[in-house]
N, C-alpha and C positions, 0 to 999 in steps of 0.2 A: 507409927511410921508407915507398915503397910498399907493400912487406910488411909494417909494422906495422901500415898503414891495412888494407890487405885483411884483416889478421886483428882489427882492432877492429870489423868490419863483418861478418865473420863472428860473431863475439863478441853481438854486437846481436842479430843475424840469429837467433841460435838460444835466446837470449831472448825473442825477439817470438815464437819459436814454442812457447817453453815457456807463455807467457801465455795464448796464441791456444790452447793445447792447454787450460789451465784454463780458458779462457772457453766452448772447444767442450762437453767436462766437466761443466760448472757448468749450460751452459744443454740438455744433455742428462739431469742430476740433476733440474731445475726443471718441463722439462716433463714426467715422467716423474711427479713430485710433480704436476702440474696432472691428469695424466690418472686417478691414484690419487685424488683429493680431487672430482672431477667427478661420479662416480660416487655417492657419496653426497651433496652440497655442490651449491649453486645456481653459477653463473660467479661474481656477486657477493658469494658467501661467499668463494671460492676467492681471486679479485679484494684482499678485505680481510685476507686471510692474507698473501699474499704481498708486500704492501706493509707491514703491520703487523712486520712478521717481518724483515722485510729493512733496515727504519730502523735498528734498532742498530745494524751492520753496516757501514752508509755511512757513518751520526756518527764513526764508529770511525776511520772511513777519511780525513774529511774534518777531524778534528781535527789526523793524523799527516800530512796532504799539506799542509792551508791553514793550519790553527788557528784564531785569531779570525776570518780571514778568510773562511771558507768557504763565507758565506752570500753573499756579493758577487758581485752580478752587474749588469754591465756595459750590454747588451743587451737589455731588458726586452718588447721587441717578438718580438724572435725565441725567449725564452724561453717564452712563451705559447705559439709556434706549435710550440714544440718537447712543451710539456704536451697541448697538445690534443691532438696527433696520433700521441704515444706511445701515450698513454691511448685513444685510439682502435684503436693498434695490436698494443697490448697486450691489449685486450679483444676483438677479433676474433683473436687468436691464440689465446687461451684457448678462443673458442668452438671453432674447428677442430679444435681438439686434443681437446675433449671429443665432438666428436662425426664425426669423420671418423679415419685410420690414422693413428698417429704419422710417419712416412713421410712423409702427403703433405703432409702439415701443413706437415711442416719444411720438404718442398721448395720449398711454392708460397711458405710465409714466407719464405723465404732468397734466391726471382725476385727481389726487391726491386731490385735493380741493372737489372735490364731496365726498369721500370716508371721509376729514375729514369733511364736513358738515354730515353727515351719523353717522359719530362718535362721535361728540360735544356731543351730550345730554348724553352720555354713560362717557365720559372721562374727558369730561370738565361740567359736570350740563350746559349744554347751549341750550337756548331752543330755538328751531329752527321755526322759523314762515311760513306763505303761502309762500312768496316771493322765498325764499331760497330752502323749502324743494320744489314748483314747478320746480326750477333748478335742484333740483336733479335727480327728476324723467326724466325732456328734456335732461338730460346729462348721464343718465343710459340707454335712451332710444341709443343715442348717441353711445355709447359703444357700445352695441348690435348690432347696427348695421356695425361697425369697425370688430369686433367680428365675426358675422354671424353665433351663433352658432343652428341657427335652417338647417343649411345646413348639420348640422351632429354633429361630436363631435368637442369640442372645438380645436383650434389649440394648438401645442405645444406653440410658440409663441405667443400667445393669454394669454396663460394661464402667464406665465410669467410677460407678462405686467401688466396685470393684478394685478400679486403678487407683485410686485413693485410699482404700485399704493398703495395698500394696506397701505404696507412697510411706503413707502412714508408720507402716510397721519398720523401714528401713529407716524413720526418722526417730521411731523411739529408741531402736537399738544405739545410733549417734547419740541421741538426748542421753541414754545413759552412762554413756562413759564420759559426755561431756559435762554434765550435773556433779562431777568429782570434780573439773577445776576451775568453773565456769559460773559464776550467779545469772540465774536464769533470765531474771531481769536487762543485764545487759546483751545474752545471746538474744529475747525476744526483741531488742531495740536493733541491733544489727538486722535480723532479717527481716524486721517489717522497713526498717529504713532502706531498704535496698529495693525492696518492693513498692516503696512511697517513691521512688522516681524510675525504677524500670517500667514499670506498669503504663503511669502516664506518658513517657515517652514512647513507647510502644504504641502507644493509643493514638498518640500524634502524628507519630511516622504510619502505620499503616492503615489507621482506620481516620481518620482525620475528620471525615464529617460524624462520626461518632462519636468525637471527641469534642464538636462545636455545640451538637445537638446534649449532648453533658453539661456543656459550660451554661447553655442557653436555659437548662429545665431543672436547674441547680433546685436543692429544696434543704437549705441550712441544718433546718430541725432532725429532719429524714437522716440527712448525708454523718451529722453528728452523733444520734443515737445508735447509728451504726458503728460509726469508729468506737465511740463510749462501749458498745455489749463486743465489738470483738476484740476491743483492749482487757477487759474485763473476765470475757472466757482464758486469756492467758495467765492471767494473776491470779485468779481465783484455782483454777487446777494446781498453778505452782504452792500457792498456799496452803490449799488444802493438804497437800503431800506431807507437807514442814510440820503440821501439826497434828493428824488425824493417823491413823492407821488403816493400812490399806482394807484389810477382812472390813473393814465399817466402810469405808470410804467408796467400794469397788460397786457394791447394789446402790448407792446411792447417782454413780454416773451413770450407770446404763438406764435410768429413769427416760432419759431424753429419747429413747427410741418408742416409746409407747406413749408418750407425749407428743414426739415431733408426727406421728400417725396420727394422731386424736385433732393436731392442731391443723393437719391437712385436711383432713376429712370435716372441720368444721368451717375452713378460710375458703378454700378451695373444692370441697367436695371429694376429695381422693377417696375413692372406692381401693380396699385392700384384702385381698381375698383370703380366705377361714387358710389356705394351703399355707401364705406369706405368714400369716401375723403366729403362725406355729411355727415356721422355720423362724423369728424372730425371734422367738423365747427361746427358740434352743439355739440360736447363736448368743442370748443375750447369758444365759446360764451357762456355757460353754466358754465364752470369754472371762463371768466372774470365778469360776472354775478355774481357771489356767491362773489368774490374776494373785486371787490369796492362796494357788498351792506355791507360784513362784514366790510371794510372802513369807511364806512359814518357810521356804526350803532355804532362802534367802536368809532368816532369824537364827534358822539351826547350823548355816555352817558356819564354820571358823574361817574359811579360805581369806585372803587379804581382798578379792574378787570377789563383790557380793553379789555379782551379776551371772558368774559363771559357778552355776551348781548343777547338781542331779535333779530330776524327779520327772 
């Protein structure tokens, strides 16, 4: 019996990382697509593409997981906070990306674990111990040095990541309490459907020749592959979780930050200097740090809250 459990847990195990592999994949397809489409394309052209594009995709998904059910959602409070602050995170990630190294983009977006250990005691009563809170401080060191903002003022791109870090970490804190009543499938179809008609509306009302010169330079294949890898980075992260464990699961996400630099510096030329790509590893070991001690402290307590522990 032991041995059948260990190998059904390996079994898991190297599913959540074939997911976690498609979701790294998908949302290195996606912003690779944002940085292509930036270039010519307003944020909020970019913005309406990528929700517009990506709703087939989820309906698709959310007919074969829920069916009629799919629109049902439970939690109506935490689902707003979970659209606001997407959409907020979503759009400061877009801006970084368009205007700073794919690099650093991903790296300071992917801090996000720092910023919510930083926010725990404040949002969730969660008390944060040596272990963790010393992570935080090697991983803000981290940043800062990605950052370099003692060489002057902060970059524009800096600043963005930044904010999408932020962003980021007040939607995982949401996502957590809402993944207790909530299939994530149907929370991902409420906020991309919401963003599949703000966005173009938006684009209409204020930007309008931005929105004709869209209509006019349409390119099906492009606009599709797009929606497909940012539909794709959502399912695949939630699946991975379902089956895999995090201690496996956690190095295998932060792959995309030394990739999304390798893929700028071969599309684009992005130069990354010896100072960044060292504060990268130590935010990226800093975040897997915090990630499976919050796992194990999570495993070890009894509390009915497996969200709120020590360490």
């Amino acid at each position: 019996m032991p041995e059948q459990q260990s190998s059904r847990i390996l079994n898991d195990n190297m599913i959540g990382i074939a997911f976690m592999l498609m979701s790294v994949l998908a949302g290195l397809v996606t912003a690779s697509a944002v940085k292509f489409l930036a270039a010519d394309h307003t944020v909020l052209a970019v913005l309406s593409i990528r929700f517009m594009f990506c709703m087939p995709f989820l309906i698709m998904f959310g007919i074969i997981i829920r069916g009629k059910g799919m629109w049902h959602i439970n939690r109506w409070n935490l689902l707003w906070v979970r659209v606001v602050f997407g959409h907020m995170g979503i759009f400061f990630w877009f801006m970084a990306v368009s205007t700073t190294t794919l690099g650093q983009a991903t790296a300071l977006f992917q801090s996000s674990a720092i910023f919510v250990t930083i926010l725990a005691p404040f949002l969730l009563k969660e008390k944060v111990g040596i272990w963790r809170g010393g992570a935080v401080v090697i991983g803000l060191i981290g940043i800062g040095m990605i950052t370099n903002p003692f060489s002057g003022a902060i970059t524009v791109g800096s600043f963005w990541g930044l904010m999408s870090a932020l962003a980021g970490a007040v939607l995982v804190i949401a996502l957590r309490k809402l993944g207790k009543s909530d299939e994530p499938i149907t929370v991902a179809l409420w906020h991309n459907g919401i963003g599949a008609i703000m966005y173009p509306v938006m684009l209409i009302l204020w930007l309008p020749a931005s929105a004709i010169d869209l209509i006019l330079s349409i390119d099906w294949i492009f606009y599709l592959v797009f929606g497909a890898s940012a539909s794709l980075v959502q399912l695949g992260f939630g699946s991975a979780y379902r089956y895999g464990e995090a201690t496996v699961l956690v190095p295998t996400r932060y792959l995309s930050v030394p990739v999304s630099a390798l893929i700028g510096w071969i599309i684009w030329q992005e130069r990354t200097s010896s100072v960044q790509i060292l504060g990268m590893a130590i935010v990226i070991a800093s975040c897997i740090f915090i990630s499976i001690r919050e796992y194990r402290l999570g495993r070890a307590s009894k509390a009915t809250e497996p969200f709120l522990h020590k360490g």
